[in-house]
C-alpha positions as a Markdown table, in Angstrom:
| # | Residue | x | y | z |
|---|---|---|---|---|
| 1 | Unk | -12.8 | 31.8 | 7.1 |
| 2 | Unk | -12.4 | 30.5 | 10.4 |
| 3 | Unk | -10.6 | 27.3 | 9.2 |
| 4 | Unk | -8.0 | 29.6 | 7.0 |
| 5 | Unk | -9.0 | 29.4 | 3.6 |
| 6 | Unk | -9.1 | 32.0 | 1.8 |
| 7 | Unk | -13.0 | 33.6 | 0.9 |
| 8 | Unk | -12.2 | 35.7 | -2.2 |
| 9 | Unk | -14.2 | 39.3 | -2.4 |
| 10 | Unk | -16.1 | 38.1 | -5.0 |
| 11 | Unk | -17.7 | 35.0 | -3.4 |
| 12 | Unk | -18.0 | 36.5 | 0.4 |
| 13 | Unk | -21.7 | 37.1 | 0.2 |
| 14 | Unk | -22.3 | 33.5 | -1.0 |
| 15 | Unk | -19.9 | 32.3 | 1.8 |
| 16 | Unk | -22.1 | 34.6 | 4.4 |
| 17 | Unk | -25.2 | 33.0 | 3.2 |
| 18 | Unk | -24.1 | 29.1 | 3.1 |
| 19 | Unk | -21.9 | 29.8 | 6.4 |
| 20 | Unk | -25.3 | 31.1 | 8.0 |
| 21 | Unk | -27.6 | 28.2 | 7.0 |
| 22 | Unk | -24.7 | 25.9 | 8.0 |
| 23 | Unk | -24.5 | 27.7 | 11.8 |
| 24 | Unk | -28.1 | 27.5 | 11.4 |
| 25 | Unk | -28.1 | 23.9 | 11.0 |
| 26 | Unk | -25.8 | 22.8 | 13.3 |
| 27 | Unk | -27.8 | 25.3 | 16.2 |
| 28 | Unk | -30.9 | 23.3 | 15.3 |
| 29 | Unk | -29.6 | 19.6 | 16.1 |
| 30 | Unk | -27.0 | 20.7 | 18.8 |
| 31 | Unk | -29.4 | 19.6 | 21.6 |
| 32 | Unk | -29.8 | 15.8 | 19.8 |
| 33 | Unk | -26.0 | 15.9 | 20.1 |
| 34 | Unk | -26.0 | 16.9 | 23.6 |
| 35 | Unk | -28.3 | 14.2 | 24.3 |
| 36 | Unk | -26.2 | 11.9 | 22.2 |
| 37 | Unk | -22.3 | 12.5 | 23.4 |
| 38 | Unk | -22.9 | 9.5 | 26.2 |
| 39 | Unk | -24.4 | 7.6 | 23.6 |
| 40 | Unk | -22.3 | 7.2 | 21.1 |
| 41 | Unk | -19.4 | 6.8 | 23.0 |
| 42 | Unk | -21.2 | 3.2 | 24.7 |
| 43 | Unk | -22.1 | 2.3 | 20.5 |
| 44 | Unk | -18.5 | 3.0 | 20.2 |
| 45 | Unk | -16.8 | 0.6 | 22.6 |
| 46 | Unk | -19.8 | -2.0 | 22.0 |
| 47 | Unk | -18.9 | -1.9 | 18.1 |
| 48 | Unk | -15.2 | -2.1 | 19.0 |
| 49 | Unk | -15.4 | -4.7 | 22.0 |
| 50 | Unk | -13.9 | -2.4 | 25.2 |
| 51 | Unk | -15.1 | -0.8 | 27.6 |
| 52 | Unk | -16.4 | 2.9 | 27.5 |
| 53 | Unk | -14.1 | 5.2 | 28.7 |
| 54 | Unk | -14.2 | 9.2 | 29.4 |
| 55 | Unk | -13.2 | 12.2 | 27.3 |
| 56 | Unk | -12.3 | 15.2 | 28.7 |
| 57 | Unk | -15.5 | 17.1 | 30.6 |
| 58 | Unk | -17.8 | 14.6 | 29.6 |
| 59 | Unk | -18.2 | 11.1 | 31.9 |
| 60 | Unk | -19.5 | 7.8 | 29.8 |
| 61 | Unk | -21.7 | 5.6 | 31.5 |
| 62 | Unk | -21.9 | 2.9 | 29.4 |
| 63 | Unk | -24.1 | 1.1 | 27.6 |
| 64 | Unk | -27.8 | 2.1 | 28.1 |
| 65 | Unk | -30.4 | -0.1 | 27.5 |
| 66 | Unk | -33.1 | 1.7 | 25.0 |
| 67 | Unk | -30.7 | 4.0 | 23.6 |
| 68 | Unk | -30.2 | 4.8 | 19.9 |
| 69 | Unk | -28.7 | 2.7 | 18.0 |
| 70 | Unk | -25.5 | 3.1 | 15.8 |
| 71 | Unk | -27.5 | 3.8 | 12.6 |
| 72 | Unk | -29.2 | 6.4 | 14.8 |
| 73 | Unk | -26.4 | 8.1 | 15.5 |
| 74 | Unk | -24.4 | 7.7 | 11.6 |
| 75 | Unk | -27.8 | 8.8 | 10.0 |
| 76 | Unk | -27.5 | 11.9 | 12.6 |
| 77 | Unk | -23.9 | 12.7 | 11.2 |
| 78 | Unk | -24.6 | 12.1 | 7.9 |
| 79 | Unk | -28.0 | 14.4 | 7.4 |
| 80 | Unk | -27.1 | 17.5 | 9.9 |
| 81 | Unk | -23.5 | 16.9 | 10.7 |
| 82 | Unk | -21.4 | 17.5 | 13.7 |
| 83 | Unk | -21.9 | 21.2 | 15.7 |
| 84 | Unk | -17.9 | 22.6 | 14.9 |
| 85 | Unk | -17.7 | 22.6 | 19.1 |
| 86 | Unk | -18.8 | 19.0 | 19.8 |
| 87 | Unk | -16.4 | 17.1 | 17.1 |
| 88 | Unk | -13.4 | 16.9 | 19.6 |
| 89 | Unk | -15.9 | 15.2 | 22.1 |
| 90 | Unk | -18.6 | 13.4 | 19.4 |
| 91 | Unk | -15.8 | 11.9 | 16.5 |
| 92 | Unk | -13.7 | 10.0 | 19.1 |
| 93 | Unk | -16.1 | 8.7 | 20.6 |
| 94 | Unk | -17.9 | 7.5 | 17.4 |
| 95 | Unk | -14.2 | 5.8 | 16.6 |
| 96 | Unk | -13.4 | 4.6 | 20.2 |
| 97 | Unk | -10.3 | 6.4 | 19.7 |
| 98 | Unk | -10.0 | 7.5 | 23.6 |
| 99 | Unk | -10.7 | 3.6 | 24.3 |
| 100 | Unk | -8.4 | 2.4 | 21.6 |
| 101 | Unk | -5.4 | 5.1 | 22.8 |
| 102 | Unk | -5.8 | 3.8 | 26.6 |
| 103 | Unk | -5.4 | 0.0 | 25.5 |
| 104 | Unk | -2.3 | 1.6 | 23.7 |
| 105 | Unk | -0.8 | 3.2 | 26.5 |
| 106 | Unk | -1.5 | -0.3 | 28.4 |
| 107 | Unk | -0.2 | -2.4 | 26.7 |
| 108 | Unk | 3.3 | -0.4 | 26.3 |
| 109 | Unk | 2.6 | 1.4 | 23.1 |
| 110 | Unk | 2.4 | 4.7 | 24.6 |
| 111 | Unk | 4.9 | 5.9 | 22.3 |
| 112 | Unk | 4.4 | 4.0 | 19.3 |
| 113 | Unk | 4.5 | 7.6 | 17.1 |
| 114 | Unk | 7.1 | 8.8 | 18.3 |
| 115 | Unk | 8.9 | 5.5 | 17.3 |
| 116 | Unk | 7.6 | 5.6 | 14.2 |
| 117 | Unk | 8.8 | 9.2 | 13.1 |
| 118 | Unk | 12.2 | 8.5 | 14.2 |
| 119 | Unk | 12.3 | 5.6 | 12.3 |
| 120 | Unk | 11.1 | 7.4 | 9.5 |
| 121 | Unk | 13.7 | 9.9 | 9.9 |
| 122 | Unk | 16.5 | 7.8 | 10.1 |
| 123 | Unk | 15.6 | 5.4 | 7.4 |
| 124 | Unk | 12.5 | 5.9 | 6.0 |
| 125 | Unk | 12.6 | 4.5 | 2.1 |
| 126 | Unk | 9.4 | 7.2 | 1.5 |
| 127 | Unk | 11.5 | 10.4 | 2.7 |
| 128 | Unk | 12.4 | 11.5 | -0.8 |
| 129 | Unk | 9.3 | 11.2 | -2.3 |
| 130 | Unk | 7.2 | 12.6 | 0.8 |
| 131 | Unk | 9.2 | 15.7 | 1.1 |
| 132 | Unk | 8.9 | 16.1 | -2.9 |
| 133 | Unk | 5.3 | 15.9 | -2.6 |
| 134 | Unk | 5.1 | 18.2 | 0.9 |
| 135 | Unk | 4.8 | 21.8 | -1.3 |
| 136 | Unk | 2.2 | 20.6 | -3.6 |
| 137 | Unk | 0.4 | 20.3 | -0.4 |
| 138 | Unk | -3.4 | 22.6 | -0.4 |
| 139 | Unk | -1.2 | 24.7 | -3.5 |
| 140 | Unk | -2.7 | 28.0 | -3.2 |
| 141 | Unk | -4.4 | 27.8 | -0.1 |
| 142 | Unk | -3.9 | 29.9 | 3.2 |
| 143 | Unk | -3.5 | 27.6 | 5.6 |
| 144 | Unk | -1.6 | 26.5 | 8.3 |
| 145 | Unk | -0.6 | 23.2 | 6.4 |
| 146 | Unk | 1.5 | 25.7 | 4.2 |
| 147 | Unk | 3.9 | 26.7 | 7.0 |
| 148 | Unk | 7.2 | 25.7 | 7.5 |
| 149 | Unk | 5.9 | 24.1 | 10.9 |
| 150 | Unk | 2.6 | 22.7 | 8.7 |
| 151 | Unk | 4.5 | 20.9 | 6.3 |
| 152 | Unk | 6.9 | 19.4 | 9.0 |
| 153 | Unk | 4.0 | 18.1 | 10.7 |
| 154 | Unk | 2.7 | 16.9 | 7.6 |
| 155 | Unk | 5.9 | 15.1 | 6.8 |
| 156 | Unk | 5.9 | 13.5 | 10.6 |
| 157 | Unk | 2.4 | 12.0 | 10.1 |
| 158 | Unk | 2.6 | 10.7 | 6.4 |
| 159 | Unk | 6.4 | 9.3 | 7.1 |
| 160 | Unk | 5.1 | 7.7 | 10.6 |
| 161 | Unk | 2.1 | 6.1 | 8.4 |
| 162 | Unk | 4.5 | 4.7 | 5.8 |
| 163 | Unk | 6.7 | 3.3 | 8.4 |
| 164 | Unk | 3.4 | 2.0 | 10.2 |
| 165 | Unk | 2.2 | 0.3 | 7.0 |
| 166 | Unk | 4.9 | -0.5 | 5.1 |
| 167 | Unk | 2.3 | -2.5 | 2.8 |
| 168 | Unk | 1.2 | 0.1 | 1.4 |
| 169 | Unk | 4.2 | 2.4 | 3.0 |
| 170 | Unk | 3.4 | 6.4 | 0.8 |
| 171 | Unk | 1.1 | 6.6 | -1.9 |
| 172 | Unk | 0.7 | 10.0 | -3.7 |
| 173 | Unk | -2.2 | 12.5 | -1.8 |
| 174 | Unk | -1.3 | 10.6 | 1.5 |
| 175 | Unk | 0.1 | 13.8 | 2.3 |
| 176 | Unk | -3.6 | 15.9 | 0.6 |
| 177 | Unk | -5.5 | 13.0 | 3.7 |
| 178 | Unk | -3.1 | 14.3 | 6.6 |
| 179 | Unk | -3.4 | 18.2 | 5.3 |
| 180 | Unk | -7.2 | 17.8 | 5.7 |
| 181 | Unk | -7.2 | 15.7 | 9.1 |
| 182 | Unk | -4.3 | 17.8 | 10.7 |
């Protein structure tokens, strides 16, 4: 399918059928979204106290009086879901991600990552365990997570986490939550 798993012969007219309704659906509510994408960007930075910034091709305004409200918006995600081409505008915005990367950036964490998977690298206490658990990764699935350049990026983002939160540093299937975010 279009995300790289694997449809086997014997299931691809029941894949055709549910990835139909699904295109269906998300056709059907796509002009709520487009009415939306300013929206939840101001519910965003209200819920998470800054100011509402912009995302690439689309300009906030800020928070509208008379606009939906954030239960609105969530009960819109969780019944019809998010059309595949708005999610890189829509889900930052619902997590004030652009606002929360530009505080970042301000206040001289620009390249906190960065810092992070070099520490890891160098003395991470995790390593061992991360790269034993790397190849059980999506085990049979044809993705891009089972690369060599998949499971490196894998390794970057569960190592940075554990180095992040040292707390709880790497619990096993860390790596199975950054295979389905990456």
């Amino acid at each position: 399918d279009e995300l790289g798993f694997v449809v086997p012969p014997e299931s691809m007219h029941d894949w055709s059928l549910a990835h139909s309704y699904s295109l269906c659906i998300a056709a059907r509510h796509r002009p709520e979204w487009e009415t939306l994408i300013p929206i939840t960007a101001a519910i965003s930075s209200k819920r998470h106290g800054g100011a509402v910034s912009s995302s690439p091709g689309t300009q906030w305004t800020g928070w509208l009086p008379g606009t939906p409200d954030a239960e609105t918006v969530s009960e819109l995600v969780m019944q019809h879901g998010v059309p595949p081409e708005l999610r890189r505008i829509v889900w930052p915005a619902l997590l004030g991600a652009t606002e929360r990367h530009q505080q970042a950036v301000r206040g001289g964490h620009a390249n906190i990552y960065s810092s992070l998977v070099e520490r890891y690298m160098n003395e991470g206490e995790h390593r061992a365990q991360i790269r034993k658990d790397i190849p059980r990764t999506l085990p049979g699935q044809c993705t891009v997570v089972n690369t060599p350049e998949g499971a490196q990026c894998i390794e970057r983002v569960v190592g940075a986490f554990s180095e992040y939160d040292r707390w709880y540093g790497y619990t096993q299937s860390l790596n199975m939550v950054a295979a389905h975010l990456l």
